[in-house]
C-alpha positions, 0 to 999 in steps of 0.5 A: 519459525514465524514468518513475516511479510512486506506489503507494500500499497500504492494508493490514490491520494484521494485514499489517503485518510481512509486507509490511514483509518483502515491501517490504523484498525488493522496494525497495532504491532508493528505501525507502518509508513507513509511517504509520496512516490511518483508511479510509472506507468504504461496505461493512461487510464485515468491520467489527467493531461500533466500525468500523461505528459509527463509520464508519471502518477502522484501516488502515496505509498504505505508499507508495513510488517504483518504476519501471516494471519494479518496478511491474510486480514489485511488483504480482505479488508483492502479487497472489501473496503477498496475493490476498484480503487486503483491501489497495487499492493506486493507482498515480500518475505521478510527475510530480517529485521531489527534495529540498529 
């Protein structure tokens, strides 16, 4: 069986373009998708006073299907192109999928 995975990032949004760029080389099959999300979390590090306030983070969150081999090439090239960044990423097996 041919497994696919679930990646999920979460990006800076001043990462926008360069990973829209990075993804656009990458993954040609499948597409992916883009939307804006509010990140939570514990740490202040690198907060503005309003994020720290408010308890919350803008973030740009991209998920997109990939294979094993493209898993494997994506995640090297985000850790080449990106290392320190600040992008969280999940990988999730695809158990379905389809159109209806």
């Amino acid at each position: 069986m041919h497994q696919e995975y679930l990646v999920t990032l979460n990006v800076p949004p001043s990462l926008d373009e360069s990973i829209v760029d990075c993804l656009l080389m990458l993954e040609a099959e499948h597409g992916f998708s883009s939307f804006t999300v509010n990140a939570h979390h514990h740490e202040n590090k690198g907060l503005s006073l309003a994020e720290q306030v408010s308890g919350r983070q803008k973030r740009l969150r991209f998920q997109m299907y990939v294979n094993a081999e493209g898993l494997a090439t994506l995640l090297t090239q985000l850790q080449e192109e990106f290392s320190g960044s600040g992008i969280q990423y999940w990988v999730l097996p695809v158990i379905e999928k389809g159109v209806i």
